[in-house]
Every structure is written in structure tokens, then in C-alpha cells.
KEBATI-960818 format. One line per field, with one value per residue (C-alpha): residue number from 1; residue in one letter; z, y, x. Coordinates in steps of 0.25 Angstrom, whole numbers. Layout:
N
nr = NUM_...;
rest = A_...;
zz = Z_...;
yy = Y_...;
xx = X_...;
//
This chain:
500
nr = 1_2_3_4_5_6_7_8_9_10_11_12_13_14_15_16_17_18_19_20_21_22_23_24_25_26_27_28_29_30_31_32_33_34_35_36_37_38_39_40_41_42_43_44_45_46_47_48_49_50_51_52_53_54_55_56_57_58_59_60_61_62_63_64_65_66_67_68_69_70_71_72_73_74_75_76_77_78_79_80_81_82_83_84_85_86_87_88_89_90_91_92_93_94_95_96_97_98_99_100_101_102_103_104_105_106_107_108_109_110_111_112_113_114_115_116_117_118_119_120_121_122_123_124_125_126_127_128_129_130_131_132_133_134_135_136_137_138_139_140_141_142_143_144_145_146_147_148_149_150_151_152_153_154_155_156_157_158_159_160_161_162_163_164_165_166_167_168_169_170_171_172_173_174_175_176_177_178_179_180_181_182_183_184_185_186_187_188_189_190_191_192_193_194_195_196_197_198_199_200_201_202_203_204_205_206_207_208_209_210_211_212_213_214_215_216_217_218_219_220_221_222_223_224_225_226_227_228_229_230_231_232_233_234_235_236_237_238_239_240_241_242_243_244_245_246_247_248_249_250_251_252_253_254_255_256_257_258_259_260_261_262_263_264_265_266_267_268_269_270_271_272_273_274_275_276_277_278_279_280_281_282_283_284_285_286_287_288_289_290_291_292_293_294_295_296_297_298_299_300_301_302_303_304_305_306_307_308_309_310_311_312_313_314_315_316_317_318_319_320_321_322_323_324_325_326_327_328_329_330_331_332_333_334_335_336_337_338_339_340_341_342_343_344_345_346_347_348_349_350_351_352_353_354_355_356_357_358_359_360_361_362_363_364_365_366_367_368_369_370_371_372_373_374_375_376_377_378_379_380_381_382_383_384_385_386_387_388_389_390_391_392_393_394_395_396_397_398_399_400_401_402_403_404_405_406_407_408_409_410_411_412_413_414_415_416_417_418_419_420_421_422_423_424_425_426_427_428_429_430_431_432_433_434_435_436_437_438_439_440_441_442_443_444_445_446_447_448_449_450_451_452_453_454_455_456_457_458_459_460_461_462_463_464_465_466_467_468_469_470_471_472_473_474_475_476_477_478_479_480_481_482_483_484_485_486_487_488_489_490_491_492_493_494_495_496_497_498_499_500;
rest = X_X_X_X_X_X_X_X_X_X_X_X_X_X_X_X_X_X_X_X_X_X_X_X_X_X_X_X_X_X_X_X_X_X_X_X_X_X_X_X_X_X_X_X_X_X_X_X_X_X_X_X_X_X_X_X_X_X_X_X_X_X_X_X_X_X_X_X_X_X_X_X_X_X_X_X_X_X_X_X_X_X_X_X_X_X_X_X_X_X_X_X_X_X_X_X_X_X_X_X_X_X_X_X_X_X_X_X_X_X_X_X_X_X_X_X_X_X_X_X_X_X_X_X_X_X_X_X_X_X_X_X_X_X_X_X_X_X_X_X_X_X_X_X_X_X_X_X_X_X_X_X_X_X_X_X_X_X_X_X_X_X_X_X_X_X_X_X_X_X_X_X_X_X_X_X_X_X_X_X_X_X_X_X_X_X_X_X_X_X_X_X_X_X_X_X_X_X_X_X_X_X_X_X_X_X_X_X_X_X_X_X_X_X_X_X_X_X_X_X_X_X_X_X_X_X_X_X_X_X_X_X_X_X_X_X_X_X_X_X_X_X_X_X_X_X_X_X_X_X_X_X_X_X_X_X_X_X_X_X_X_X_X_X_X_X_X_X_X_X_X_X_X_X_X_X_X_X_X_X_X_X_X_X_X_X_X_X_X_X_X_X_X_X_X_X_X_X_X_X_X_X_X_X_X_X_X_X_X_X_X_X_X_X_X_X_X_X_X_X_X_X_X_X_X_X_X_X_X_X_X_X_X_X_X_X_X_X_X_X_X_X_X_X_X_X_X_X_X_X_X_X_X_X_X_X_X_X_X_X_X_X_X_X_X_X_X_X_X_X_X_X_X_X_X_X_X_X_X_X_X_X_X_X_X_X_X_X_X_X_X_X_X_X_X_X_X_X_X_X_X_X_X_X_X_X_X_X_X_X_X_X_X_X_X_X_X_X_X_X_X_X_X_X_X_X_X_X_X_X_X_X_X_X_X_X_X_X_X_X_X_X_X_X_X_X_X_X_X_X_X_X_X_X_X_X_X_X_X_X_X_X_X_X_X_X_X_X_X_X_X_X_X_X_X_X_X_X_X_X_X_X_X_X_X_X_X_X_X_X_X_X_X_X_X_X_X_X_X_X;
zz = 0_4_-9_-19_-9_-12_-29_-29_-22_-31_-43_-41_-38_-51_-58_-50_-54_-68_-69_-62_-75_-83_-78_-79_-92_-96_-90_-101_-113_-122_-125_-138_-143_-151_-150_-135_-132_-141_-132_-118_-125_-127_-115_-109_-118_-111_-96_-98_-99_-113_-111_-108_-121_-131_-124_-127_-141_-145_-137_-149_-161_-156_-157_-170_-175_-186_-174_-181_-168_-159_-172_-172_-156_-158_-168_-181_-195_-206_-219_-229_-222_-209_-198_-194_-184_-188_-183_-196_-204_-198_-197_-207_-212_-225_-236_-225_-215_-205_-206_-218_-226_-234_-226_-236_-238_-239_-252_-260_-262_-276_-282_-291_-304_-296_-290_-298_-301_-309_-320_-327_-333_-326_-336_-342_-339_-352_-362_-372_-364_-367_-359_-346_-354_-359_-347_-343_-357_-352_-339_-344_-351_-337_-326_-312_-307_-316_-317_-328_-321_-309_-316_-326_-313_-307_-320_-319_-305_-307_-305_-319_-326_-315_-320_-335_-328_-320_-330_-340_-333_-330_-343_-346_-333_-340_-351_-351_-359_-350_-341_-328_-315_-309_-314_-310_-296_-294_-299_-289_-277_-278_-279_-266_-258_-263_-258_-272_-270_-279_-290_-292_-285_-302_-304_-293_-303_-315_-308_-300_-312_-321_-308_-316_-328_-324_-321_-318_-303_-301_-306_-298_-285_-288_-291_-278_-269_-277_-274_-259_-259_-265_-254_-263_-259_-271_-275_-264_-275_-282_-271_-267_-280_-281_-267_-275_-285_-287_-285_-270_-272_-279_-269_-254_-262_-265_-250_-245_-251_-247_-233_-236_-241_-231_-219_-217_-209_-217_-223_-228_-235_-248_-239_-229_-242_-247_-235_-231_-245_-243_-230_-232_-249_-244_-231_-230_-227_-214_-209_-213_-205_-193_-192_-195_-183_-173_-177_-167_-176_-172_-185_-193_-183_-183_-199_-199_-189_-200_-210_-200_-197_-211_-210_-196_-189_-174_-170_-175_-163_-150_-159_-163_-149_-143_-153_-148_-135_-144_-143_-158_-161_-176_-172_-162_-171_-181_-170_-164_-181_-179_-167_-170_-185_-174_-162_-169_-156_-153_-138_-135_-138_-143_-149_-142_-129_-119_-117_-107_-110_-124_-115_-108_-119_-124_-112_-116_-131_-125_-114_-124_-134_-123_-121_-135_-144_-146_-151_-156_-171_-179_-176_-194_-195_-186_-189_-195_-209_-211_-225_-225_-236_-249_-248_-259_-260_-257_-267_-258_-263_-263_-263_-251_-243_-246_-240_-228_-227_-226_-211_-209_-199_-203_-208_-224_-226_-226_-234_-244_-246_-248_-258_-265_-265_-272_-282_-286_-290_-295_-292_-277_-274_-273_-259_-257_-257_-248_-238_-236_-229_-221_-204_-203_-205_-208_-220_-225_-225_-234_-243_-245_-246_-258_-262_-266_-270_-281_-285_-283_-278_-265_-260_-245_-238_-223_-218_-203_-206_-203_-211_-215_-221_-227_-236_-243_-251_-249_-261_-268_-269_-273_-284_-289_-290_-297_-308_-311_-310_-300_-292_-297_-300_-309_-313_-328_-340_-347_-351_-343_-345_-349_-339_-345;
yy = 0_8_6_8_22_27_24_30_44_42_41_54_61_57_61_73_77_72_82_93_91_92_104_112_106_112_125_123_123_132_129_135_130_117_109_114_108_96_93_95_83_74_79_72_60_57_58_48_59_54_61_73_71_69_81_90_84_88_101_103_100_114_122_115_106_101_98_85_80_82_73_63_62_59_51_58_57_69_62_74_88_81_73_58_49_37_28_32_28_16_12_19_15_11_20_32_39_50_56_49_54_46_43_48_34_25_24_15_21_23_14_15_19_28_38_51_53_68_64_74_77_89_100_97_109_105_97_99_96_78_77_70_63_52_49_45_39_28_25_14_6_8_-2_4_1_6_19_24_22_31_41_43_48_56_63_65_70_81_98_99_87_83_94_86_71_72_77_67_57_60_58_45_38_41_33_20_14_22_9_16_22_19_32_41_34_37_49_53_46_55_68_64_58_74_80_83_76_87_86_70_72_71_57_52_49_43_35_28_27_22_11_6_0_0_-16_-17_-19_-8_2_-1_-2_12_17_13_17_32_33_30_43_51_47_51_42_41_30_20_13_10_5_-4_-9_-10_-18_-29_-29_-44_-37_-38_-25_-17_-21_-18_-4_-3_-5_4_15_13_14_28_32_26_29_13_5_-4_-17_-12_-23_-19_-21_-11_-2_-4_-1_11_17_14_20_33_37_48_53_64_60_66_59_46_45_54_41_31_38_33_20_9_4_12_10_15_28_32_31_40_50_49_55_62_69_76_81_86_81_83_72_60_65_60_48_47_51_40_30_30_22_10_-3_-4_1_3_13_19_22_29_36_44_47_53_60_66_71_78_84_83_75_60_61_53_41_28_17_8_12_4_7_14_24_27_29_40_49_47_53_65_66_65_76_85_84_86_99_102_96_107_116_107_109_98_100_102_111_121_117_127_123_125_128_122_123_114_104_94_82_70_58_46_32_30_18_13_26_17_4_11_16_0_0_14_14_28_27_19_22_9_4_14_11_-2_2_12_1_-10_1_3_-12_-16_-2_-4_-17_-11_-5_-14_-25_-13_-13_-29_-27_-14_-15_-16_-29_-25_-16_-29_-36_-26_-25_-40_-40_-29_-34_-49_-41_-33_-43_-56_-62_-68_-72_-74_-63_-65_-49_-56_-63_-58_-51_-60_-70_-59_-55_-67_-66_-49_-53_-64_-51_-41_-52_-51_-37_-36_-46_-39_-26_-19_-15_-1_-1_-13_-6_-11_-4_-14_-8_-10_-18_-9_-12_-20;
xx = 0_10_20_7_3_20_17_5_10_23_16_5_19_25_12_12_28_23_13_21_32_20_15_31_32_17_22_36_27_21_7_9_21_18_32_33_18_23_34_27_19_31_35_21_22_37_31_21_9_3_-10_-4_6_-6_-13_0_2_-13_-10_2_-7_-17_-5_-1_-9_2_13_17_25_13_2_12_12_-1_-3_-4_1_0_-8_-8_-11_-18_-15_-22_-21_-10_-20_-28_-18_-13_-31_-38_-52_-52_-47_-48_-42_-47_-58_-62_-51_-42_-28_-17_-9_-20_-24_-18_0_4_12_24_18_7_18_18_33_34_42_44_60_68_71_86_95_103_98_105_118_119_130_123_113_125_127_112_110_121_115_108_119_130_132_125_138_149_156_151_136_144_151_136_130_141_140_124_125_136_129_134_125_114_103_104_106_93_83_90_90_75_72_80_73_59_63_59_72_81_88_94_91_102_111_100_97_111_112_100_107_118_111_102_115_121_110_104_92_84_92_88_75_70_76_68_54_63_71_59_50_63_65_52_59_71_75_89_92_103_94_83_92_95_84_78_89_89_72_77_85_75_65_53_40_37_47_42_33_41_50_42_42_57_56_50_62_68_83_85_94_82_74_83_87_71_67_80_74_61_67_74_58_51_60_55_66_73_71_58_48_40_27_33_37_25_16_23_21_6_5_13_12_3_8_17_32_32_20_25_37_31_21_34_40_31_33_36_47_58_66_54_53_67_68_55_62_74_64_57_71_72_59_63_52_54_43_55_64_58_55_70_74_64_72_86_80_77_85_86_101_97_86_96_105_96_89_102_106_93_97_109_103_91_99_114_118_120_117_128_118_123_117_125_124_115_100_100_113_104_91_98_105_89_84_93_90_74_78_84_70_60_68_71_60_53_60_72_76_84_99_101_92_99_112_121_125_140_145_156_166_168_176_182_172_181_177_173_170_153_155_165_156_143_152_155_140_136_139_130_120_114_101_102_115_119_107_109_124_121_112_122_133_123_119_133_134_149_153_155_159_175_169_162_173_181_170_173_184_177_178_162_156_142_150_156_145_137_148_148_134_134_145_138_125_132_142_134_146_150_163_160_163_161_160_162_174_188_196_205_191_186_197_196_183_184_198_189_178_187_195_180_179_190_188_175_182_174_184_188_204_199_185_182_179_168_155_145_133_120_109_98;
//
């Protein structure tokens, strides 16, 4: 009797200090500040007063009724110019949604050939100059993999001849007898990867409508991986097609980018493809990944709040923050990229520490956003941009960078070098064969991967085994290589083959 009388006076006390912190923090708060009644809300939410927290969060919406923090907290998703309940469109009633109204997204998604691509071809600044149009004439007839296939797109994408290459190239893609993709998907690849995503931004349509007569499996492999770059919607349909392709490399590349699109973890299914594009082919960007945030797979949430990120959307940073306490070390480590990208600090959080070392530099990032959320701007937007001064660009080799790029753990990077080095056929089994002998085990083992996918050979390479048993088949690989000329002190001049 005694023990139950001391809990009950200890916990009215509790309640009582409980509501005497409520109060201060009420006193703290503007009524009419938006973010600062948002994060008393939060601030309810995280010492256990729920109904208090939903009363805050609807407080936030009569002060702004757009606040898209305080809709997702309760529940709501933005479909078109309004916001639903996600119940609605996780349950609608047949063919509608609330209200009576049709839900955007759940009518039937358009299909490959039902996307409207503008294909209209970019005015030629020059033509009458023929110069760069040799070039694209000889695309078809050239090896994916060989030099001249290289040095044709290095030539496309220079300042002086890029303006006529990407109309032209236009052109030649809409022609049904034209027979490559692959020297304008590269070409595209290399003006995103140098920040010129605008200039190719017009191969985009050609290349994915071309992807539909095209057949050779190179092509098609890079098509698919440039359409992942672009991150245009639009392409997923014919993605999801590509997913279906009986090359096994067409296919991985296919579903790879559907993962840059989607923000969907990886491996991604056709079905998952394919039901995510159903789901989402009428809903805004923004709505889609705020809803994938919340979902109770962490690896889904914290590729949303990567996307969510470049949209700087400050909802995805409690959630990001709320992630580094999970036990799965994959999501950790994407959850403190994200955290050094959003505050320009690491915390001093590891990965690897224990649970309960990570638990407490959490408490601090958690402290320092109760304190700060409200009025906290992402750390690259008001960072100072230095100019700093040119500098000779020093040539690197793409293709040992995309080698060491196999043991990455920053977001695709290693997917997508995996994916560069398999487009590039013959031309990068040289680094490949160095990066047998590399320190990191996981690097040999791509590499030898790679190395029997693109070759179709296979000497028995143990990536596990010690130095001394590897170098064995790593000479009995290179002894190949050199008898088939592909490495490049020994590189061949035969003509290449023209690509059927």
C-alpha cells in the first residue's frame, strides 16, 4: 500500500513538473510564428504529450495552412494544388478519392509509348558547317569500346562543337535506320557528370524513343544508365521495360536507374518498379518522397531524405536525425552523409561505435535541433562561395577513378562505377586487371566480376587468396589481355566491327 501511495504522489509530481515545462515552453513561443509553434509541437511530441503535439501542429496550419512540416505530421500528402489524408490514397474507394474526386495517380500510368516526349529538333547554330556531322555519321559503324568511339564523343562534347552535335545528333536519333545511342548517351553522361545537365537536357526524348529500335545490348545499357542521370519520370516506362530485357546487364543498369529516379532502395524488382510508377506518375515530386520518408523502412526514408535534401525540405532532418540510432550500419552511414551535407559537422558520430556512444552524440544533434530547427538554414546555402583561381586540370585516368570507386560507400557511386566500367566493354579491362591486385577485397572482387562479364573469361581468381595465389591466374589474365590487344601499350589497330 505504501509502495503504490510513494508511485502515485511520484508520478502526479512528474505530470506536474511535465506541465510546468509546458507552460515555460508555451510562454517561449510566438503564437504567431508558424515554425516557432511547429517546433513547440515537436517539442510535445518528444515528451510523451501526443495530444498536445496534434493540437500545436493544427495550431501551425491556422497560421499557415501550407506549412508542409506541420500536414506531414499529421498525416497529409499534397496531390495536385491540395492536401489529402495518405489513408485515402493508401484506401480509396474505387476510381475515387476524397471528397468524390479522382485521386491523382490512380488511374491507369502511362505507358511507354503514351508518354509525350517534345521531339522537336534544337535550331542548328551552324548548318552549313559539316565538320561535326562526320563524326555522328560514323557512330553506328564504331566499337562502343574502342578509341575511335571515345575520341567521336570527346569531339561532340568540346564548347566549340557541342551546339552543332546536340541538335545533330537529335536528328540522326529520330531516324529509324540510325543504329546507335551509345555516343549520345555518352555524350549526355559527360555533360551531367560536368554540371552541364542543360545542354544535353535535349537528347533525353531521342535517346529513350531510339532505345526502342535499337537492339544491340551496349547501347541499350547506355541508354539506360544516361535516362538514370537525367532523373526525368518520364523514362521510367520504358525502364520497366528495359527490366525485362534477356541481357542481364541491360537489365541490373535498367533497374540501377530506376533507383536514381525513384530514390527506391536497391535491388528494385520490375513489380516494385512497376507499382511505384502507378502510385506516383501523377503526384508531384516533393509529395512522393515526403510520404516515402515516413516509411517504416529506414533504407526507403533515408533515400527520400536524400532527395528530399536537394529540394531542402527541412521536414527530412529530424527524420535523418532519428535515423542514426538505427542498428543497421548501411543506414547509419548514409544518415551521417546526410548529416554532414545539412549541419557541415560529423558530431563526432561513428558508425562504428557502440549503441550507446552513438545514442549519446544523437541526444546532441536532437538538443542542438530543438534549439535551432526553427530558424536553422542548410549550412550550403549560406556558405560563402569562394572563387578561387584556375588551375591546370590534371588528366586523370576515368577508368582506374571508377576502380577505386568499386569499394565506395557514398550513396550509387559504387553501382554507377560498376555500371561505367561494364559500358566501356574492352576499353577498361587494363584497370580492371590493376585493380586485382588492389588492397581491398571487395575492389578485387568487382573487378574480377567485371572482368569475367565483359570478357566472358574466367581464370580462377580467388579475391580471398594470398598474394602469392593470386598472381598466378591475375598473369594467366593479363597473358589474355595482351594477346587480344587490349592492353594499351599493345592496343590494335583493326577496324572495328559495325554493330548490327
Amino acid at each position: 500500500m505504501l509502495r503504490l501511495l510513494a508511485l502515485l504522489l511520484l508520478s502526479a509530481s512528474v505530470l506536474v513538473a511535465e506541465e510546468e515545462t509546458l507552460d515555460s515552453m508555451v510562454k517561449k513561443t510566438d503564437p504567431d510564428n508558424a515554425d516557432a509553434v511547429f517546433a513547440l509541437a515537436e517539442w510535445c511530441g518528444e515528451h510523451n504529450l501526443p495530444t498536445k503535439s496534434r493540437q500545436y501542429y493544427k495550431a501551425v496550419l491556422k497560421i499557415d495552412t501550407n506549412h508542409e512540416a506541420a500536414r506531414t505530421a499529421l498525416g497529409f500528402v499534397r496531390v495536385g494544388d491540395k492536401w489529402v489524408s495518405a489513408q485515402h490514397l493508401k484506401e480509396p474507394a474505387p476510381g475515387k478519392g476524397p471528397e468524390g474526386g479522382k485521386i491523382a495517380g490512380s488511374g491507369p500510368a502511362p505507358s511507354a509509348d503514351q508518354i509525350h516526349w517534345d521531339l522537336a529538333i534544337p535550331k542548328d547554330p551552324e548548318p552549313e558547317n559539316p565538320f561535326i556531322t562526320d563524326y555522328i555519321n560514323r557512330l553506328p559503324g564504331l566499337k562502343n569500346d574502342c578509341t575511335d568511339m571515345d575520341n567521336a564523343v570527346a569531339t561532340m562534347g568540346t564548347d566549340a562543337n557541342m551546339p552543332m552535335a546536340i541538335p545533330r545528333l537529335c536528328a540522326a536519333l529520330a531516324r529509324p535506320d540510325y543504329g546507335d545511342i551509345f555516343g549520345a548517351s555518352n555524350l549526355a553522361m559527360d555533360l551531367i557528370k560536368n554540371g552541364r545537365a542543360d545542354a544535353a537536357k535535349p537528347l533525353l526524348p531521342f535517346i529513350v524513343k531510339a532505345s526502342e529500335h535499337i537492339t544491340d545490348a551496349g547501347d541499350l545499357e547506355a541508354a539506360a544508365f544516361a535516362m538514370g542521370k537525367f532523373r526525368d519520370r518520364r523514362a521510367l516506362p520504358r525502364l520497366i521495360e528495359l527490366m525485362d530485357h534477356k541481357d542481364d546487364t541491360v537489365k541490373e543498369t535498367a533497374a540501377n536507374a530506376v533507383s536514381m529516379i525513384t530514390m527506391l532502395p536497391q535491388p528494385v524488382t520490375k513489380a516494385k518498379a512497376a507499382q511505384w510508377w502507378s502510385q506516383n506518375h501523377a503526384i508531384d515530386e516533393k509529395t512522393v518522397f515526403m510520404t516515402q520518408l515516413k516509411s517504416s523502412d529506414p533504407m526507403v526514408s533515408i533515400e527520400a531524405a536524400r532527395a528530399l535534401y536537394e529540394l531542402r525540405e527541412k521536414a527530412m532532418v529530424p527524420v535523418v536525425i532519428k535515423l542514426l540510432r538505427s542498428d543497421d550500419r548501411a543506414v547509419t552511414v548514409k544518415a551521417l552523409q546526410l548529416l554532414v551535407k545539412i549541419t557541415g559537422r560529423d558530431w563526432s558520430y561513428d558508425p562504428a561505435m557502440p549503441k550507446e556512444a552513438r545514442d549519446k552524440r544523437v541526444d546532441l544533434v536532437e538538443k542542438w535541433w530543438k534549439d535551432e530547427g526553427a530558424r536553422f538554414v542548410f549550412v550550403a546555402d549560406v556558405a560563402p562561395k569562394k572563387e578561387l583561381p584556375v588551375a591546370p586540370v590534371a588528366q586523370i585516368d576515368q577508368e582506374a577513378e571508377w576502380v577505386r570507386q568499386l569499394g565506395s560507400i557514398e550513396g550509387n557511386l559504387s553501382q554507377q562505377a560498376e555500371a561505367n566500367l561494364l559500358g566501356k566493354g574492352n576499353a577498361s579491362v587494363q584497370a580492371l586487371l590493376n585493380g586485382l591486385d588492389d588492397q581491398a577485397v571487395i575492389i578485387r572482387r568487382k573487378c574480377h566480376d567485371i572482368l569475367r562479364s565483359i570478357t566472358k573469361q574466367d581464370f580462377q581468381f580467388d579475391p580471398r587468396a594470398e598474394p602469392a595465389a593470386r598472381a598466378k591466374p591475375v598473369a594467366a589474365w593479363r597473358d589474355w589481355a595482351a594477346k587480344k590487344g587490349l592492353l594499351k601499350d599493345e592496343e590494335g589497330d583493326a577496324e572495328p566491327t559495325p554493330k548490327k
